[in-house]
MIKERO-549957 format. One line per 4 residues: their letters; for each residue x, z, y of C-alpha. Coordinates in steps of 0.5 Angstrom, whole numbers. Layout:
N
A) X Z Y | ...
This chain:
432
XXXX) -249 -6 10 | -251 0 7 | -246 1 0 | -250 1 -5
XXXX) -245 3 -10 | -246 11 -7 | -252 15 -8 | -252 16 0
XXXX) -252 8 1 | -259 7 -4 | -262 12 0 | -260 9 6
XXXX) -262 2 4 | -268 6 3 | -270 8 9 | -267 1 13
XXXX) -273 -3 8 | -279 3 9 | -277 2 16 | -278 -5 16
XXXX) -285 -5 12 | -287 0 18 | -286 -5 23 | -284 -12 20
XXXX) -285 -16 26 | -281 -11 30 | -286 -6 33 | -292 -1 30
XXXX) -298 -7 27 | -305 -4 30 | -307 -5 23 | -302 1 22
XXXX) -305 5 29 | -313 4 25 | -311 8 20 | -306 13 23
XXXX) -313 14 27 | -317 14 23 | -314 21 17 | -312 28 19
XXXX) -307 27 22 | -300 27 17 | -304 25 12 | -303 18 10
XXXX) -299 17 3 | -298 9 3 | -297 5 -3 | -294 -1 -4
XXXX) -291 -1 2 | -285 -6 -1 | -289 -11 -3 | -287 -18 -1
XXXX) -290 -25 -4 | -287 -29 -9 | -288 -36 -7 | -283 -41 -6
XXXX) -287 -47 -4 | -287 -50 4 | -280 -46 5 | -283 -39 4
XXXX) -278 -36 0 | -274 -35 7 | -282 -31 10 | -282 -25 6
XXXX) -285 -19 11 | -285 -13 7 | -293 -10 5 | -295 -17 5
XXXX) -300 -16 11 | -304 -10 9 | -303 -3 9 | -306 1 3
XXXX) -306 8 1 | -308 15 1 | -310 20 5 | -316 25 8
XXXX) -321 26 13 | -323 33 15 | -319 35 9 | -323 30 3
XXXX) -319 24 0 | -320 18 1 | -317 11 0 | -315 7 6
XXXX) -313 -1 7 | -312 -4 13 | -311 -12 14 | -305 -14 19
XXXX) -308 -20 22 | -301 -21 25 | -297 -23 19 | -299 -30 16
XXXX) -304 -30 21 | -308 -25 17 | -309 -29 11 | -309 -26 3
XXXX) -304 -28 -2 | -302 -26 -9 | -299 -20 -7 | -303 -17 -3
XXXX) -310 -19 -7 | -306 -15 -12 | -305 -9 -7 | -311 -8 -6
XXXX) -313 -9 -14 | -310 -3 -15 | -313 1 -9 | -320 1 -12
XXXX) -317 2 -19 | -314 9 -16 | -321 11 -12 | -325 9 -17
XXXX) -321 13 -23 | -320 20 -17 | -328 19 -15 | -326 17 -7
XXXX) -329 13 -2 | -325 7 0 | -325 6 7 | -323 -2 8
XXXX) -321 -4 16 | -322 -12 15 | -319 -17 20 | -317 -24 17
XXXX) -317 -25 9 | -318 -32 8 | -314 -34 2 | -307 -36 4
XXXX) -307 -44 3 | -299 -44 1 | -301 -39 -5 | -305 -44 -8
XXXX) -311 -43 -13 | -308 -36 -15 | -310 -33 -9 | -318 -35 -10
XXXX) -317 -31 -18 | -314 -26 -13 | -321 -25 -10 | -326 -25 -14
XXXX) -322 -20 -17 | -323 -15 -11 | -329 -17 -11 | -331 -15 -18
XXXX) -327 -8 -16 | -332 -8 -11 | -338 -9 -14 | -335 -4 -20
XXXX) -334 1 -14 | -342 1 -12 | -346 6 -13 | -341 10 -16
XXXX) -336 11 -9 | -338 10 -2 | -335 4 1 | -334 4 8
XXXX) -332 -3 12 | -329 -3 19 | -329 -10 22 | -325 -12 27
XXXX) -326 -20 30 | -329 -26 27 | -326 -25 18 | -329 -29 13
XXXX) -328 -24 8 | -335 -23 4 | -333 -15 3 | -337 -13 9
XXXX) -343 -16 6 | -343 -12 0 | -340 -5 3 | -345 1 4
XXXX) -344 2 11 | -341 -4 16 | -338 -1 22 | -337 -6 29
XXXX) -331 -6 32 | -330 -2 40 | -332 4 42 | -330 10 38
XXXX) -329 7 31 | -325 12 27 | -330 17 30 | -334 14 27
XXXX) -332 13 21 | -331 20 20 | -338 22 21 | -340 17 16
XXXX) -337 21 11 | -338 27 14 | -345 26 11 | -343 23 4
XXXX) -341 26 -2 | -334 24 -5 | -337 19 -11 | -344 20 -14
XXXX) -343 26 -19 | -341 31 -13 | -346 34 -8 | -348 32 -2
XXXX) -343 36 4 | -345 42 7 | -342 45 14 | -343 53 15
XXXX) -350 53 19 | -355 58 20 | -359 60 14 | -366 61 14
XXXX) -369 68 11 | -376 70 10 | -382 66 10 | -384 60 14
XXXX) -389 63 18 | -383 69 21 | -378 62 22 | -382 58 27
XXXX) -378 59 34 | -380 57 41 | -377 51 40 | -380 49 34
XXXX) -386 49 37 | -384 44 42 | -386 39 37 | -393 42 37
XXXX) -394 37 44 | -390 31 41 | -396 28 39 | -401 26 45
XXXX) -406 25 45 | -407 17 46 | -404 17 40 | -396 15 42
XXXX) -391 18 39 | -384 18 40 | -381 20 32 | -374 19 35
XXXX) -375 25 39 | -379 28 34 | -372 28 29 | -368 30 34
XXXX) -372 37 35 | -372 38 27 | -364 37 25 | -360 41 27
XXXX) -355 35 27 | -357 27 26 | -352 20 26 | -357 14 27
XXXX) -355 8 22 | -356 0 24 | -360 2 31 | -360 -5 33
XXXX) -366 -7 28 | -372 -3 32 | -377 -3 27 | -375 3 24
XXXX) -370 9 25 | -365 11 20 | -359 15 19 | -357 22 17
XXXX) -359 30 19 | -357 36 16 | -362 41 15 | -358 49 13
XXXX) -352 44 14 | -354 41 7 | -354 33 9 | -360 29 8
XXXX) -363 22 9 | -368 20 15 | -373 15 16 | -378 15 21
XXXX) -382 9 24 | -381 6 31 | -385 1 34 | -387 -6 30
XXXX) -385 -6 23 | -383 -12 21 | -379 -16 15 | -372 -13 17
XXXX) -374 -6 19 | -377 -6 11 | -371 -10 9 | -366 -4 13
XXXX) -370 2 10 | -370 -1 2 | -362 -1 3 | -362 5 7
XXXX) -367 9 1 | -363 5 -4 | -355 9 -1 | -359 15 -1
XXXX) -360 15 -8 | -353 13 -10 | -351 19 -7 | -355 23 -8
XXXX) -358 24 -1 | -365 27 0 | -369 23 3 | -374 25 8
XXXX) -379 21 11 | -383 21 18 | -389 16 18 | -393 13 25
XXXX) -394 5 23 | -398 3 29 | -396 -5 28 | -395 -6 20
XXXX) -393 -13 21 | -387 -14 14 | -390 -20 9 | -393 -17 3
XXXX) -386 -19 0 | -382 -15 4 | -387 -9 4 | -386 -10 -5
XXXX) -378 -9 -4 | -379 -2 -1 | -385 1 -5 | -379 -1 -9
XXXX) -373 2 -8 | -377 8 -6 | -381 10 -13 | -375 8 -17
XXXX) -372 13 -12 | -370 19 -17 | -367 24 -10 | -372 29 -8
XXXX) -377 26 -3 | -381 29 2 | -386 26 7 | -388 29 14
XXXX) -395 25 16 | -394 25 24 | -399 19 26 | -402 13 24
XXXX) -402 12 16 | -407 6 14 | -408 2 9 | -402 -1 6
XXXX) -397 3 11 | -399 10 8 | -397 6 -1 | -390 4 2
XXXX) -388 10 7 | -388 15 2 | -394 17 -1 | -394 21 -7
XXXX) -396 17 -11 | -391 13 -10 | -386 18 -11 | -385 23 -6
XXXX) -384 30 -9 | -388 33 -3 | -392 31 3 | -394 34 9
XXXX) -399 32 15 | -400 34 21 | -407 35 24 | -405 29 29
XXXX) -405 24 22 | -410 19 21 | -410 18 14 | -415 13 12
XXXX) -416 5 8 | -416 2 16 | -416 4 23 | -423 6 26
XXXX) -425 -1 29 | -425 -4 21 | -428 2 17 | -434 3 23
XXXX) -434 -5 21 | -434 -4 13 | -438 2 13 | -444 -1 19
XXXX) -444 6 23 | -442 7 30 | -436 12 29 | -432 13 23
XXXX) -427 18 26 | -428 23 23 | -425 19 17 | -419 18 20
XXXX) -416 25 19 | -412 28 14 | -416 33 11 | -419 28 6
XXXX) -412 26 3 | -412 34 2 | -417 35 0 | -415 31 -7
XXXX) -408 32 -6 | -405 26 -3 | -402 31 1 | -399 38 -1
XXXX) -401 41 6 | -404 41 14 | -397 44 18 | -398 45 24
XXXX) -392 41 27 | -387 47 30 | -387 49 22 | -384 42 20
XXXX) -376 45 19 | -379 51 16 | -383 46 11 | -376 42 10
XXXX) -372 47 8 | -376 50 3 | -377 43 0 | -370 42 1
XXXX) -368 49 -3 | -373 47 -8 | -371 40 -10 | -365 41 -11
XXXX) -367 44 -18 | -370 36 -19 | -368 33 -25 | -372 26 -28
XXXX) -370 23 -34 | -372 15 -34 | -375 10 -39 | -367 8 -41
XXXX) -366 1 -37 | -361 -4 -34 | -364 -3 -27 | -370 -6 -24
XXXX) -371 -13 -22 | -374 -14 -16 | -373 -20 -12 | -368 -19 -7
């Protein structure tokens, strides 16, 4: 027993006490080892590592495990503050009491007043049955934490197993479990600002000087055959060959390609068509458009819609989310632009600040076959080209592909200097 009528015994009880919050069954948590992995190395400040619950009911006043069953705190990745919680689902079998749910309260009170990320790694958090109804008010004030936080922070939301939390569903961007997550996490951010008043990260990166026609390489002209000529095109490959680094986001909805590219080291958002675009692939580019804006993310769009096939509802989310947009936008017409696929993917009357063509697009009301049709002539080819749009401004210029970065960088250096002054209103009401 440590003397606690000495200064060395406080101290030493001290220590005994953080020693049992770091392994308060014993051994290192992997809640714990999550975190460690996923910061700088030595970074990690903990808070409320003594915290304990305070219930005495169904004989736990004799269970009191020190951190409660989450691990929070502070620390940083790549140097950038962030604020951290993991879930221990080994103390109480994961479950969220009092005193935890006020643990992680005070988290998001501290990123939310320092301007930080909150990165949450979520296994468990059902409300703790013994603890009684205060651990329902406890919930719904991390929720409301959560929803204050939205828009003004990234939230990034690791889960491990089965959780019933409702935090994952109201994050930013939800990683899986498996494979390299901390990695992961890591590269998310690397694209995100702090909050939504800083600017978007940038990394050292070769910096374009002259005019675009003196920046075109040999490898930008390989974008030159990325269009064949039956049409096919793969904008996967076509995005690869412009950014000089991209991260695919929610690749399991196939519809569409979204995720992150720097063009100058300057992060960017990308969208790009890819095969049947249906009701999720609209739903999961409206979201992605929506980030994007929160943080202040350029958005650059790729458009080739050979299969339009999202309801009218779903194609109304995504005009809306991107004409309410007010991040600079940019749009490459690579292919197949007809009818309603060239309003919703970035037309400039929707909002977009620029948009390209290249000679491959086909601009036009329908595909060749209908407009034959409608017209009553045999050939109606020669409308599906890009150069009626230019000639009345839809577009702002015909590039040849292997100009495309060059275009984008000069876009870029110029939207910077965007500034939108909107109508003053709570935000819109699309139905969601």
């Amino acid at each position: 027993m440590s003397d606690m009528k000495t200064t060395a015994g406080k101290i030493e009880a001290l220590d005994q006490k953080l020693a049992q919050a770091h392994k308060p069954l014993g051994q290192v948590p992997a809640a714990r080892e999550r975190i460690e992995s996923t910061l700088d190395k030595g970074s990690f400040v903990e808070t409320d590592a003594l915290a304990r619950h305070r219930s005495k009911d169904f004989g736990r006043e004799h269970d009191r495990p020190f951190t409660d069953g989450v691990i929070t705190g502070y620390g940083t990745i790549d140097g950038r503050k962030v604020c951290i919680y993991s879930q221990d689902a080994t103390i109480f079998d994961g479950t969220m009491g009092e005193a935890y749910g006020d643990k992680l309260v005070k988290l998001y009170d501290l990123a939310l007043k320092t301007g930080v990320p909150m990165v949450a790694i979520v296994e468990g958090g059902a409300p703790r049955a013994q603890e009684g109804i205060i651990t329902l008010a406890v919930q719904a004030r991390i929720l409301e934490r959560v929803t204050k936080a939205s828009g003004l922070i990234p939230q990034i939301t690791v889960v491990h197993g089965q959780t019933p939390s409702l935090i994952p569903g109201m994050s930013d961007i939800v990683i899986g479990a498996g494979g390299h997550t901390q990695a992961e996490v890591r590269e998310v951010l690397s694209f995100l600002p702090a909050n939504n008043h800083a600017e978007t990260p940038r990394t050292d990166s070769h910096i374009m000087r002259g005019s675009i026609a003196e920046n075109i390489s040999e490898e930008d002209r390989q974008l030159d055959s990325a269009v064949h000529d039956d049409m096919t095109v793969d904008l996967t490959e076509v995005v690869a060959g412009v950014f000089t680094e991209s991260l695919e986001l929610q690749a399991a909805v196939t519809g569409v390609y979204t995720g992150f590219g720097r063009i100058e080291g300057r992060a960017v958002g990308v969208i790009a068509n890819r095969g049947t675009f249906d009701d999720s692939a609209a739903t999961k580019a409206a979201q992605f458009i929506q980030m994007c804006d929160c943080f202040n993310l350029p958005i650059l769009e790729f458009v080739d819609a050979p299969v339009l096939a999202a309801s009218p509802a779903a194609l109304g989310k995504l005009a809306h989310a991107y004409s309410a947009a007010t991040v600079g936008k940019v749009t490459i017409n690579v292919g197949r632009a007809l009818g309603n696929a060239y309003v919703v993917f970035g037309s400039k009357d929707l909002g977009a600040d620029l948009a390209y063509a290249w000679p491959t697009a086909q601009i036009a009301v329908a595909d060749a076959p209908a407009l034959a049709q409608t017209l009553g002539i045999e050939d109606a080819s020669e409308y599906l080209t890009p150069y009626q749009a230019a000639e009345r401004g839809l577009v702002d210029a015909v590039i040849t592909p292997g100009a495309t970065r060059a275009y984008l960088t000069e876009a870029l250096r110029l939207l910077e200097r965007k500034v939108i002054y909107s109508t003053p209103k709570k935000h819109g009401n699309i139905t969601l």
